[in-house]
C-alpha positions as CSV (number, residue, x, y, z in Angstrom):
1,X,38.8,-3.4,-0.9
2,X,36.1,-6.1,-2.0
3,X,35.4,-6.8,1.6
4,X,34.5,-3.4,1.6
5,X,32.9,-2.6,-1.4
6,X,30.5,-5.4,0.0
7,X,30.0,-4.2,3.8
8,X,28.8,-0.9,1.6
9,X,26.4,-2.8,-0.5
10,X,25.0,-4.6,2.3
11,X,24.5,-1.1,4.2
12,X,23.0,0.4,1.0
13,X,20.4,-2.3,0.8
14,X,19.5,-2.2,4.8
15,X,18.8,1.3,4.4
16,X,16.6,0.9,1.5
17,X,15.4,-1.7,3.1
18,X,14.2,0.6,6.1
19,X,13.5,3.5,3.4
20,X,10.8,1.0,2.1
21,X,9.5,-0.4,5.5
22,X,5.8,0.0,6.7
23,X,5.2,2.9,8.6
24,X,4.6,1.8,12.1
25,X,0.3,2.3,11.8
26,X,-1.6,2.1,9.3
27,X,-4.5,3.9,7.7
28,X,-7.6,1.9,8.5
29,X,-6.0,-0.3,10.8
30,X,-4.9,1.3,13.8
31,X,-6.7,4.5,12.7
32,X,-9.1,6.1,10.6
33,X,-9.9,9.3,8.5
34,X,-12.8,11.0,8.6
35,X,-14.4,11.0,5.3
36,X,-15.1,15.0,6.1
37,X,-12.2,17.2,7.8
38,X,-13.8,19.1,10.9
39,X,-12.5,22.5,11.3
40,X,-10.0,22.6,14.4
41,X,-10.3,25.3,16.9
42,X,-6.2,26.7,16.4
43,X,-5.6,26.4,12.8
44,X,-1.4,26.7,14.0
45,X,-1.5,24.1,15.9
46,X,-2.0,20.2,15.7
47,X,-5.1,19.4,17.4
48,X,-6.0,16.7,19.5
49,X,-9.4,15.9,21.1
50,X,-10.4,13.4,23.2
51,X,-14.0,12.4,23.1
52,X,-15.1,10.9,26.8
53,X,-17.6,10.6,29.1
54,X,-17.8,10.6,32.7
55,X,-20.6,8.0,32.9
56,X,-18.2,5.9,30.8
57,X,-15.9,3.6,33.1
58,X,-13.6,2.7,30.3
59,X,-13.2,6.4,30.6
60,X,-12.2,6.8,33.8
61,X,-9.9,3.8,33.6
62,X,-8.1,6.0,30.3
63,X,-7.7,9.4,32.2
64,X,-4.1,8.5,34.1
65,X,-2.6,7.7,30.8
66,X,-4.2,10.5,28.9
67,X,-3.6,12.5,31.6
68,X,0.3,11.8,31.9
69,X,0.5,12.3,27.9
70,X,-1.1,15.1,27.3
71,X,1.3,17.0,30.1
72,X,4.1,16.0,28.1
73,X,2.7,18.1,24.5
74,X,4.4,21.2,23.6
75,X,3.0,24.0,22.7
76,X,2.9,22.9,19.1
77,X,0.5,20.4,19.7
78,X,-3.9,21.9,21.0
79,X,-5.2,19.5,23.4
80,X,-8.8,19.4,25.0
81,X,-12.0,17.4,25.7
82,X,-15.4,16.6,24.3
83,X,-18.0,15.4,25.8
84,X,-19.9,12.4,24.1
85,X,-23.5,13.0,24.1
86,X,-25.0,9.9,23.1
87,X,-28.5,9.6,25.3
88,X,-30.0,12.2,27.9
89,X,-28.0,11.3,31.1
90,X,-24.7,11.2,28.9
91,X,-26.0,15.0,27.9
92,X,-26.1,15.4,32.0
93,X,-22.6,15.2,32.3
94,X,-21.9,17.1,29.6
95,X,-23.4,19.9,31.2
96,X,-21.3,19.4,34.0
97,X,-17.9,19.5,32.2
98,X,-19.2,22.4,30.7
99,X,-20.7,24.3,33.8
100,X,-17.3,23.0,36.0
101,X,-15.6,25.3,33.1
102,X,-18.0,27.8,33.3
103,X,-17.0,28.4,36.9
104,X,-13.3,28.0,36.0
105,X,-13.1,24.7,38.6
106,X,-12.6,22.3,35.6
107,X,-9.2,21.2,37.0
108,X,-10.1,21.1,40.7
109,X,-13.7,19.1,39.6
110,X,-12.7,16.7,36.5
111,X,-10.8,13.6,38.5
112,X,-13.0,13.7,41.7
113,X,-16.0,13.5,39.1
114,X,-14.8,10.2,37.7
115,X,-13.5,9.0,41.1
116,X,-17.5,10.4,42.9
117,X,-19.1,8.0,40.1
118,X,-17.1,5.3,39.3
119,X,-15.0,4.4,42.7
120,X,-17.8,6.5,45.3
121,X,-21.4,5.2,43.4
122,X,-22.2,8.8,43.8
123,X,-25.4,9.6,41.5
124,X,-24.3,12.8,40.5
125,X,-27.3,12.9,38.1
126,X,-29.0,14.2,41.2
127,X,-28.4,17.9,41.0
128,X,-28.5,18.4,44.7
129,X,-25.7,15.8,45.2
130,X,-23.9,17.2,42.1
131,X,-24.2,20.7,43.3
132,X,-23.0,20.0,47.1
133,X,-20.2,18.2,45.6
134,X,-19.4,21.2,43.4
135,X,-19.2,23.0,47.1
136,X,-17.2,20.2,48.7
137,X,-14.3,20.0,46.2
138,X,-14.5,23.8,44.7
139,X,-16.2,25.8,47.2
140,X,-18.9,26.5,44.9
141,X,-22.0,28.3,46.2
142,X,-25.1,26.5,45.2
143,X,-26.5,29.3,43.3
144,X,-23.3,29.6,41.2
145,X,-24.0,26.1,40.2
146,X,-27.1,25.7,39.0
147,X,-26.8,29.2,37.4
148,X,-24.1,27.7,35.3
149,X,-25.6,24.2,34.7
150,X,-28.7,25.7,33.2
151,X,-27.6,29.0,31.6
152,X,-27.8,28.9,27.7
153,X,-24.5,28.9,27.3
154,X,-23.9,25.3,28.5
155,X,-27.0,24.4,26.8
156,X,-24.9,25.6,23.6
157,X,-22.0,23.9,24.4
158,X,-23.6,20.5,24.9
159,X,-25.7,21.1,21.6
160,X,-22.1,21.8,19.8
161,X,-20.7,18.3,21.6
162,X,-23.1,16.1,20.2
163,X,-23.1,17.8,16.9
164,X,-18.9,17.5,17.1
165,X,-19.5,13.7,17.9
166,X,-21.4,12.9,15.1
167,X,-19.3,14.6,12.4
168,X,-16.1,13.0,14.7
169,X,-18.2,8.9,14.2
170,X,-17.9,8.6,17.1
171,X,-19.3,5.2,18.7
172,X,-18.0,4.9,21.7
173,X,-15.5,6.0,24.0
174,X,-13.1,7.0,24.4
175,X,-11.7,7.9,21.2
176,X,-8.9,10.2,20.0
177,X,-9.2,12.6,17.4
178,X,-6.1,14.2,15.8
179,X,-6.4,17.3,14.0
180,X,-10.0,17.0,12.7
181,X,-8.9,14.3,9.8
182,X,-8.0,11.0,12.1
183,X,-10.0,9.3,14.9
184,X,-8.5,6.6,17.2
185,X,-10.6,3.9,19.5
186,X,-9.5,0.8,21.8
187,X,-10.7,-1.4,19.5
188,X,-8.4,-0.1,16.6
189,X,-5.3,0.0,19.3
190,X,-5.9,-4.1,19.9
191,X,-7.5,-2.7,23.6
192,X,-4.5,-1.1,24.9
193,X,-4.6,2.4,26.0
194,X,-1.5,3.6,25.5
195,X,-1.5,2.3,22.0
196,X,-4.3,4.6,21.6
197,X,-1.5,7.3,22.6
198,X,1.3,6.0,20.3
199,X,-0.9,5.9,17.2
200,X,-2.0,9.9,18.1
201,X,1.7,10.4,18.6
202,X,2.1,9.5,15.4
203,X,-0.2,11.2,13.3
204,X,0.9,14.5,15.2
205,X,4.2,13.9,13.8
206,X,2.3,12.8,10.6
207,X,1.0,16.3,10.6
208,X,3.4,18.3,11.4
209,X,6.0,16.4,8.3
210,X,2.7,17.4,6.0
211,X,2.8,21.0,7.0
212,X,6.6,21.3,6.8
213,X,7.1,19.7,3.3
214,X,3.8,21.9,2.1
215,X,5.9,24.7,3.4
216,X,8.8,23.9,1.7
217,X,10.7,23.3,4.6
């Protein structure tokens, strides 16, 4: 009976002892808040952003795992892209995430972007080269293109990117933001990508504990 009164005790302190452990990141270490929330675009859902260019070869390097992650979030969890906007030819490629969703070719267009820049040398800064390439992988017609690349809308949506990048912080890329309170870099996840993943993992579980206990679930 002593024997196991003690194998009790000793139980009783591990789990106080993992009661009281660190959680596995930390504020201001592998992650920080935003001094000002930023509205998210689905208020029921946990949002994530990710905050990319397609000038930016870290970027490209990024997209598999973000890529492979993201396909993996239920429908709990709002995920989508921002453009960084940080000089002129960054705003270029802006415009053509935004005009590739426009046209409703986003998913046909986004890889073969990274892979005409980064793996091709394409200089798809060159509107003619970026518009026959629009033809080439999406069967775009040339008009359609430049119609969407310069239309006021686009112009809007690039406008709102940078403006969404500054309230974000953001200084370079690419970063993660989770529902308009936390932002993640490389340089906060020690350099690894995928710890960049884990940490968002875990603030959307973060989240969604807050929202249940101010529920009263």
């Amino acid at each position: 009976m002593r024997r196991f009164k003690l194998l009790l005790g000793v139980a009783a302190a591990l789990a106080a002892c993992v009661c009281q452990a660190e959680p596995a990141f930390q504020e201001g270490v592998h992650y920080q808040r935003l001094p000002v929330p930023v509205d998210t675009a689905d208020a029921n859902r946990v949002e994530v952003v990710e905050v990319f260019s397609y000038a930016c070869v870290h970027c490209y390097t990024f997209e598999p795992y973000i890529e492979a992650w993201q396909a993996k979030l239920d429908d709990g969890v709002a995920f989508r892209r921002v453009p960084a906007v940080f000089n002129s030819q960054w705003a270029e490629f802006a415009r053509l995430f935004y005009a590739a969703e426009q046209l409703g070719v986003l998913e046909q267009v986004h890889g073969g972007i990274f892979e005409a820049l980064h793996e091709r040398g394409q200089n798809l800064l060159d509107r003619s080269l970026a518009a026959r390439f629009f033809a080439n992988m999406a069967e775009v017609e040339g008009r359609d293109f430049e119609a969407a690349l310069t239309s006021f809308s686009v112009q809007g949506q690039v406008r709102r990117a940078e403006a969404a990048g500054k309230a974000y912080g953001i200084t370079g890329t690419p970063s993660l933001v989770v529902n308009g309170k936390f932002r993640i870099d490389t340089r906060m996840a020690g350099g690894s990508y995928q710890a960049m993943l884990d940490v968002a993992s875990f603030l959307i579980d973060a989240e969604r504990a807050s929202t249940n206990e101010a529920a009263g679930e």
